[in-house]
C-alpha positions as CSV (number, residue, x, y, z in Angstrom):
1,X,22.9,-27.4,9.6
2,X,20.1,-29.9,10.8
3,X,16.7,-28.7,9.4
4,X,14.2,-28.7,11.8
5,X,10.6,-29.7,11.4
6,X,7.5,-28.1,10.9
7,X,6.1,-30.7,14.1
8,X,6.2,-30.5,17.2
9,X,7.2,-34.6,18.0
10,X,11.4,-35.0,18.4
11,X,12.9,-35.7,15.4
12,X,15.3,-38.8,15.2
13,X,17.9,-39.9,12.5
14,X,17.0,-43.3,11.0
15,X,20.8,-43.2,10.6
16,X,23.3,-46.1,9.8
17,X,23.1,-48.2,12.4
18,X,27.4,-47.6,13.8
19,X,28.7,-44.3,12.5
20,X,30.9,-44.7,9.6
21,X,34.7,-44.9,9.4
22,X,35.5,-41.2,10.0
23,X,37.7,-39.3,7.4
24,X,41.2,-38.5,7.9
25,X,41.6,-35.2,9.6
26,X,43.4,-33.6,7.0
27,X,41.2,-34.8,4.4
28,X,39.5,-32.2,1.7
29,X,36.4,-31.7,0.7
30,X,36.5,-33.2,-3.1
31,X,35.4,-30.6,-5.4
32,X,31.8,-33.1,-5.9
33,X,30.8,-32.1,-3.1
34,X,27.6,-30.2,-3.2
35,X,27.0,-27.9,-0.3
36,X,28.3,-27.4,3.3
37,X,25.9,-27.7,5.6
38,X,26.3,-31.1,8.1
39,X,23.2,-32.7,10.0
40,X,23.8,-32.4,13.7
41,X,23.0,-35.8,15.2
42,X,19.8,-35.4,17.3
43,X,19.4,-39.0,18.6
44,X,22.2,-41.7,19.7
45,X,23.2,-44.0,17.1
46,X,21.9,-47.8,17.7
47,X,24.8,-50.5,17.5
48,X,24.8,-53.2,14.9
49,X,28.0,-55.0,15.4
50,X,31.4,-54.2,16.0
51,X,35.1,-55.5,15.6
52,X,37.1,-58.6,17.2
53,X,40.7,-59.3,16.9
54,X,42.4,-62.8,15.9
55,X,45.5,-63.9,15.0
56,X,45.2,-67.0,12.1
57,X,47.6,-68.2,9.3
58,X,47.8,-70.1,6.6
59,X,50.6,-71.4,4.8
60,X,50.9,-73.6,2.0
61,X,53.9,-75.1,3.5
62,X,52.5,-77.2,6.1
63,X,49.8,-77.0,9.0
64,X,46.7,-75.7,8.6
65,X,45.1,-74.8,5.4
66,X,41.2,-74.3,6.7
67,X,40.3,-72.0,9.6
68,X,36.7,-71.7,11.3
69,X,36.3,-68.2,12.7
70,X,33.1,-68.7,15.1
71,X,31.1,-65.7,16.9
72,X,28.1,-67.9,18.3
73,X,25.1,-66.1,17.3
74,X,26.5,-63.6,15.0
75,X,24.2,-62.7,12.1
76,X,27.3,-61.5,10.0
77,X,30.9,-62.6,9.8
78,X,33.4,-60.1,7.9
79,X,37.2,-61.3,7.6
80,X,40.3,-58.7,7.5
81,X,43.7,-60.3,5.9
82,X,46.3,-58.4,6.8
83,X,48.8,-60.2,4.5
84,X,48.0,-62.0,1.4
85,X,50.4,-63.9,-0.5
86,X,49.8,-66.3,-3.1
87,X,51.9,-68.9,-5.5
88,X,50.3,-69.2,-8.9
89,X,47.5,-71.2,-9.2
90,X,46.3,-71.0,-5.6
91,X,43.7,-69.3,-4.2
92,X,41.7,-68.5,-0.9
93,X,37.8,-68.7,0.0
94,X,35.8,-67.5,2.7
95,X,32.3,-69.0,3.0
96,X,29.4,-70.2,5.4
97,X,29.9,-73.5,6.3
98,X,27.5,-75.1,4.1
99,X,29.0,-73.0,1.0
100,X,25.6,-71.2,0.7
101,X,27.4,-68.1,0.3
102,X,31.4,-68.6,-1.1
103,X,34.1,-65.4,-2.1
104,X,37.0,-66.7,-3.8
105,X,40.4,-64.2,-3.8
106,X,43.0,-65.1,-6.3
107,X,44.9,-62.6,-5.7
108,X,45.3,-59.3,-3.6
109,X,43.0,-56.9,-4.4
110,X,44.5,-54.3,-2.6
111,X,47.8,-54.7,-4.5
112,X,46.0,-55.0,-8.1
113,X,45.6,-58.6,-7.9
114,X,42.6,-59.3,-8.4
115,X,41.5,-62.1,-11.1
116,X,38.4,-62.4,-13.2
117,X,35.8,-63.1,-11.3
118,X,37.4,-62.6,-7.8
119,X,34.5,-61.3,-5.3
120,X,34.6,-57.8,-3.9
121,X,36.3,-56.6,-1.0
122,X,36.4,-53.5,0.9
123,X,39.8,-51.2,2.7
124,X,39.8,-49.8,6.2
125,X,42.0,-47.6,6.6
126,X,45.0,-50.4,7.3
127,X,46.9,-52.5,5.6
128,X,45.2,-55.1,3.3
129,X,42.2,-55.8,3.1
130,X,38.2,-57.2,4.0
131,X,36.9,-60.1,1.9
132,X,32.8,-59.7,1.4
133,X,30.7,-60.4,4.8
134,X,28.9,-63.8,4.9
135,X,25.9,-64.1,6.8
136,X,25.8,-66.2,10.4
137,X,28.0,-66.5,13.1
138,X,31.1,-68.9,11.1
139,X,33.0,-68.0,8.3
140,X,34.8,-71.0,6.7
141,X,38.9,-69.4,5.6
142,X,40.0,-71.8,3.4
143,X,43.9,-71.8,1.3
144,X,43.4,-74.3,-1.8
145,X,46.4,-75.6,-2.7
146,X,47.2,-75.8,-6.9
147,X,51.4,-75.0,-6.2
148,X,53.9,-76.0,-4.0
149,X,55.0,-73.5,-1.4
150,X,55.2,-70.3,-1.3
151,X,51.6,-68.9,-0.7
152,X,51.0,-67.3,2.7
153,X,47.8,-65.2,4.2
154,X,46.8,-64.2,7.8
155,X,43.6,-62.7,9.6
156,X,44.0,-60.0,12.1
157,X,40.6,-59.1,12.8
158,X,36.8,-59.6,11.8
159,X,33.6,-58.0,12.4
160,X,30.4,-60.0,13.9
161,X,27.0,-58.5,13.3
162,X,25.0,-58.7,16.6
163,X,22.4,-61.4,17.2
164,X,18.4,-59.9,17.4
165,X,18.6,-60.2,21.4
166,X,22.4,-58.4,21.3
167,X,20.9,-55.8,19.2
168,X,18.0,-54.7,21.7
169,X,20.1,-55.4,24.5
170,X,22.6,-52.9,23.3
171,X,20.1,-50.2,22.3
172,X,17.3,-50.3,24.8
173,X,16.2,-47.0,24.1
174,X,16.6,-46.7,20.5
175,X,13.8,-45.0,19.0
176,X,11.6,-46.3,16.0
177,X,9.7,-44.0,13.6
178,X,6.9,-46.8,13.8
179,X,3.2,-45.1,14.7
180,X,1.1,-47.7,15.9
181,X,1.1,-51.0,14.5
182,X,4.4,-51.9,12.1
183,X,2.7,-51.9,8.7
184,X,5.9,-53.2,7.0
185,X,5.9,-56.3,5.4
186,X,8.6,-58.9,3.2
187,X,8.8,-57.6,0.0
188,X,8.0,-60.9,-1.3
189,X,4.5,-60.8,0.3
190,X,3.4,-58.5,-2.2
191,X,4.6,-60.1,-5.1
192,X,1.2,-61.0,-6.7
193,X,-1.1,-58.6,-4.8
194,X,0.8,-55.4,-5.9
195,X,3.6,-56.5,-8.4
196,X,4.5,-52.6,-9.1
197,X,5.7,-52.1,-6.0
198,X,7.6,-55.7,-5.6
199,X,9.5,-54.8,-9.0
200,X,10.8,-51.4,-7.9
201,X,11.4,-52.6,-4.7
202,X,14.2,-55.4,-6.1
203,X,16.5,-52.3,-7.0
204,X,16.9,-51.4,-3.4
205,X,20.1,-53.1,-1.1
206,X,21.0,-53.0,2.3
207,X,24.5,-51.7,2.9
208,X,27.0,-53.2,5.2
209,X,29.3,-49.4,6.6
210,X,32.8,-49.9,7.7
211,X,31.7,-54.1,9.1
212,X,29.3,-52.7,11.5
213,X,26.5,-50.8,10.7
214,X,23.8,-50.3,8.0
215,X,22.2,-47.9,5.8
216,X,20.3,-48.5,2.7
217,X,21.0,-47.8,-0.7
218,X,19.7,-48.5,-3.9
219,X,19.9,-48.2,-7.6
220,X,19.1,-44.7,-10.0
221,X,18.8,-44.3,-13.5
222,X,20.6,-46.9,-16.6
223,X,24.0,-46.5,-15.3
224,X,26.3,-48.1,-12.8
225,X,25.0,-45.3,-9.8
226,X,23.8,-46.3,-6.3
227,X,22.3,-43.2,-4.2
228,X,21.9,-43.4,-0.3
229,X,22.2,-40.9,2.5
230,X,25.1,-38.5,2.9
231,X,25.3,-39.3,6.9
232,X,25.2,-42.9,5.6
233,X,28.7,-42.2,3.6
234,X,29.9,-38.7,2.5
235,X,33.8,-39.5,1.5
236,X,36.1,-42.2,-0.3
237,X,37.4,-43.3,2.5
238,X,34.2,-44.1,3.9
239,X,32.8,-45.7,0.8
240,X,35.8,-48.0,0.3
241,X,34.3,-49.7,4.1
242,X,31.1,-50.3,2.5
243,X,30.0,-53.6,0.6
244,X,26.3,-53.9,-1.3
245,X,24.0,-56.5,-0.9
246,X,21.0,-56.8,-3.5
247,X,18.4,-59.1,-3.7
248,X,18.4,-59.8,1.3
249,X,15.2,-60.5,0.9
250,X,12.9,-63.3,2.6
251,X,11.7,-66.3,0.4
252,X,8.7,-66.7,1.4
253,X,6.1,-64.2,2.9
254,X,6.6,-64.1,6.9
255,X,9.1,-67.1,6.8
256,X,12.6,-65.2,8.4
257,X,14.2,-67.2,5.5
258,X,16.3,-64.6,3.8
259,X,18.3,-65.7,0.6
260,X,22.0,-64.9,0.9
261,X,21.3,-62.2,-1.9
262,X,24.3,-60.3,-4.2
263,X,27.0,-58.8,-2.7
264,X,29.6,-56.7,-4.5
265,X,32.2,-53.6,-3.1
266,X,31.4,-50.2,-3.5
267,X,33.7,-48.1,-5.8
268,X,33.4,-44.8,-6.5
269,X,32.7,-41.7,-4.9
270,X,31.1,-39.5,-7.4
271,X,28.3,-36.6,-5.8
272,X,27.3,-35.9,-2.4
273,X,25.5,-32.7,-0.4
274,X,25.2,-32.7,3.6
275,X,22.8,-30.1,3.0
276,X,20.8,-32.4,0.9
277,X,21.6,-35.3,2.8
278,X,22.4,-37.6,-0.7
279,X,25.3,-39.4,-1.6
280,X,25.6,-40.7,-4.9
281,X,28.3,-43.7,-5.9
282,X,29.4,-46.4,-8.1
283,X,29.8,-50.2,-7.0
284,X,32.7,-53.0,-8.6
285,X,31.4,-55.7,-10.1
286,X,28.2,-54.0,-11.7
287,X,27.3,-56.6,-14.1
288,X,26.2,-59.0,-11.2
289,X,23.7,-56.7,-10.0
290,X,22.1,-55.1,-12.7
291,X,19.7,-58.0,-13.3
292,X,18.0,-56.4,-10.2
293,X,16.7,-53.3,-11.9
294,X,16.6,-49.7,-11.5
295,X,14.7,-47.2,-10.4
296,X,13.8,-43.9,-12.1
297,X,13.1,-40.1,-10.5
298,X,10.1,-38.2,-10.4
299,X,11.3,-34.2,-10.6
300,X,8.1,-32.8,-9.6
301,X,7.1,-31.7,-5.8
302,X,4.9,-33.9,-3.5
303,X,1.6,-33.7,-3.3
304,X,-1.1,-33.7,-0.3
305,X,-2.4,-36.4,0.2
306,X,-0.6,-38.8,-2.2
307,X,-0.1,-42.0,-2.0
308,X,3.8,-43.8,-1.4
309,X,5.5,-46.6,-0.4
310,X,9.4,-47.1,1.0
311,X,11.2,-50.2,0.5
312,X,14.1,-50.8,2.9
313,X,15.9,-52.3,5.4
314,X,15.5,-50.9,9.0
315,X,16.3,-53.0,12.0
316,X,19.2,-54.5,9.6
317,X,16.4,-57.0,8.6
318,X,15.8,-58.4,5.2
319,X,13.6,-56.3,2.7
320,X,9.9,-54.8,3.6
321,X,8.0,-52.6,2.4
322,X,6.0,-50.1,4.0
323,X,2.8,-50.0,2.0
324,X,0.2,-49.7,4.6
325,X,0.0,-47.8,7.4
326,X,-1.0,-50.2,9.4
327,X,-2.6,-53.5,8.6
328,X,-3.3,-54.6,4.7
329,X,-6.1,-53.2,3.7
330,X,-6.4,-50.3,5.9
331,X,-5.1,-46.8,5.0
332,X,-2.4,-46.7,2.3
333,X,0.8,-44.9,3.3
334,X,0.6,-41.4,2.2
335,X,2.4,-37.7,1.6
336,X,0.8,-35.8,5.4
337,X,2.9,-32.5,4.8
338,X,4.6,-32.0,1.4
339,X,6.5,-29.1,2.2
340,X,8.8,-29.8,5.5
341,X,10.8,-26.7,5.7
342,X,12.6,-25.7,2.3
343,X,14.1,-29.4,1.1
344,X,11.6,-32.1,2.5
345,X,8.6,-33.9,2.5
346,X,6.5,-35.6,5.7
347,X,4.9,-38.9,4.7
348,X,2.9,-41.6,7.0
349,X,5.0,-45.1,6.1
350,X,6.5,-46.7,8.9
351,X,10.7,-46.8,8.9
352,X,13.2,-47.5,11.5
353,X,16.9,-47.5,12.1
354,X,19.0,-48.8,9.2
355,X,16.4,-47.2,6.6
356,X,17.8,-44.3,6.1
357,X,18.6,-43.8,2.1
358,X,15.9,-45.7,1.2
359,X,13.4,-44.8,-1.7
360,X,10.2,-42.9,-1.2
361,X,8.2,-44.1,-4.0
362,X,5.2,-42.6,-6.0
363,X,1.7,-44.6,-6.2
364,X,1.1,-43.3,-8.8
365,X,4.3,-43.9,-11.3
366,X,6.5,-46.2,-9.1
367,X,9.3,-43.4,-9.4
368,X,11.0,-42.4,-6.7
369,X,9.7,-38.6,-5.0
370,X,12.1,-38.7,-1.7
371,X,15.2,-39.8,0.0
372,X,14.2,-41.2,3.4
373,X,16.7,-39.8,6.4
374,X,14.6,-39.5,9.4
375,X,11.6,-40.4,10.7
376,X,9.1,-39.4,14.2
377,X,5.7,-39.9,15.1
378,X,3.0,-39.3,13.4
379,X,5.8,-38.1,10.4
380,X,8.5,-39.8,8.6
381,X,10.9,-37.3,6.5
382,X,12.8,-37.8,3.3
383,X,14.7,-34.8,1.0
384,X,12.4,-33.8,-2.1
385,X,13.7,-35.5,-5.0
386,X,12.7,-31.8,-6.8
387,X,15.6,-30.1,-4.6
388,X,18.1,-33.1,-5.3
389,X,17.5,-33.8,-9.3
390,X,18.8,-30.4,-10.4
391,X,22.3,-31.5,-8.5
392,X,22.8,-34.8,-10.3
393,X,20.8,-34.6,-13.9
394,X,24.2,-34.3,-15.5
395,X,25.1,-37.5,-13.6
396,X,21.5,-39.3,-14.0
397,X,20.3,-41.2,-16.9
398,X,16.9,-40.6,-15.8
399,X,15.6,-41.7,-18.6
400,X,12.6,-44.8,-18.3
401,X,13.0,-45.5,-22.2
């Protein structure tokens, strides 16, 4: 059941930005789940890439052995195999062309046959499986050769992440919860002029959903747990789409020069409410991105007047944080209503499509007081983090020290 607003401006999801692979018909509730209630969609969902077939093979018995898979102007590249056989001693890589960002696959992961250090990889609903995404329009497919014959892998498909022109041509009316001027900024910009919020921020990630959309998620508490929003993912088999990428974030203040980041699979399932609109889960390969931090929840209610700042990544791009209002220096972002109905809270920081899941954060002790999931004008919305601690303190090492 949506929960309306205490406003009267139109409500819209900052939603992932392609729904997410839908659950099989006949699957169950898992007994995790916490609550019943669904959102109702209130506002089409913008487009952020979608799927192309192929047909390429590689053989280690002759012909080709390196394969360019080109979208001109992608800004993503994600590779399905549908068959993946290897001889001992060789593996497969799929890469940029420069080698900026490289996955190496040893073995089938999908089968069990993954090796040490093997890169993540993610299951849609078919047979095989989807090595990690690399960012721009070519991914490199290369079979390296340590056997004799015997090894054999093929593509079917991909996903290509539209360009910035694709994007707002295919979504010409999507709406933005921006009031006024965007006060966002790289995350890296306020590295040295507010280093509190830069740290916390370097927990959050974007989130790539079934090879064409977005949310964000981020980390919570000492453990191996990720929390987003529940119409981001709400089942397994949605989860098993998604892959995690820490650390998108721009180089240099203003400079569009986003490093390739951290990516790793998601794994497990393990809380979610509709009613809540949370989604808590675990991600393979959690030793890589631990080194970005964590953040920590605050269990009392909002105050008036407050002030808070969201980290995410609307509009797909890398990381900003909405800190100000509007310009730096003017009005910091701050709590307007903190009661929204029974669950949320209203707050003045500027968000857009592809936020949603990402952390509201406390001035005053850099914990985190909401879960962003929608936004309008002059009021963005996120789900007390009051209402969702009680659900997942048995889960949460919440914990600072």
């Amino acid at each position: 059941m949506f929960r309306p607003l205490l406003t009267a401006a139109v409500l819209v999801s900052a939603a992932v930005l392609t729904p997410a692979a839908p659950a099989p018909a006949d699957e169950a509730a898992p007994a995790h789940v916490q609550g019943t209630a669904a959102r109702t969609p209130v506002a089409p969902v913008p487009a952020a890439g979608e799927e192309e077939a192929t047909a390429l093979r590689l053989t280690s018995a002759g012909g080709p052995h390196r394969h360019e898979i080109r979208h001109s102007g992608a800004s993503y590249v994600k590779v399905h195999f549908d068959r993946f056989r290897l001889a001992p001693g060789d593996y497969v890589t799929v890469a940029d062309p420069t080698g900026r960002e490289t996955h190496t696959y040893r073995g089938d992961p999908a089968r069990g046959g993954a090796a040490p250090g093997d890169a993540g990889f993610t299951r849609h609903g078919r047979t095989g499986f989807a090595a990690l995404s690399v960012d721009g329009d070519t991914a490199v497919v290369t079979l390296h050769r340590r056997a004799g014959h015997g090894s054999e892998v093929s593509v079917d498909r991909y996903w290509r992440g539209y360009s910035a022109a694709e994007f707002a041509a295919r979504n010409p009316s999507a709406v933005r919860s921006v009031c006024g001027a965007d006060g966002r900024r790289d995350a890296v910009c306020y590295k040295s002029s507010h280093p509190a919020p830069y740290a916390a921020s370097r927990a959050v990630a974007r989130m790539l959903t079934n090879g064409a959309g977005y949310c964000t998620a981020w980390r919570v508490g000492r453990g191996n747990h990720m929390m987003t929003n529940n119409h981001c993912v709400s089942t397994q088999s949605q989860l098993d789409t998604m892959e995690v990428q820490f650390d998108y974030d721009c180089a240099t203040c203003g400079g569009n020069d986003p490093r390739p980041g951290t990516k790793v699979g998601a794994a497990a399932l393990l809380r979610t409410s509709a009613s809540l609109d949370y989604t808590v889960f675990s991600v393979d390969d959690f030793d890589r991105v631990s080194p970005f931090g964590t953040l920590f929840l605050e269990t009392r209610a909002p105050v008036a007047g407050e002030q808070v700042y969201v980290a995410g990544h609307g509009d797909t791009r890398p990381k900003r944080i909405s800190l100000y209002e509007g310009r730096d220096g003017g009005a910091y972002c701050g709590v307007r209503t903190p009661q929204l109905g029974t669950e949320d809270v209203g707050y003045s920081c500027d968000t857009s499509g592809g936020s949603s899941g990402s952390p509201v954060v406390a001035g005053s002790s850099h914990k985190v007081i909401a879960l962003h999931w929608g936004g309008s004008c002059p009021t963005n919305v996120g789900t007390r983090m009051d209402r969702i601690h009680p659900q997942i303190q048995d889960l949460i090492d919440n914990r600072p020290s």
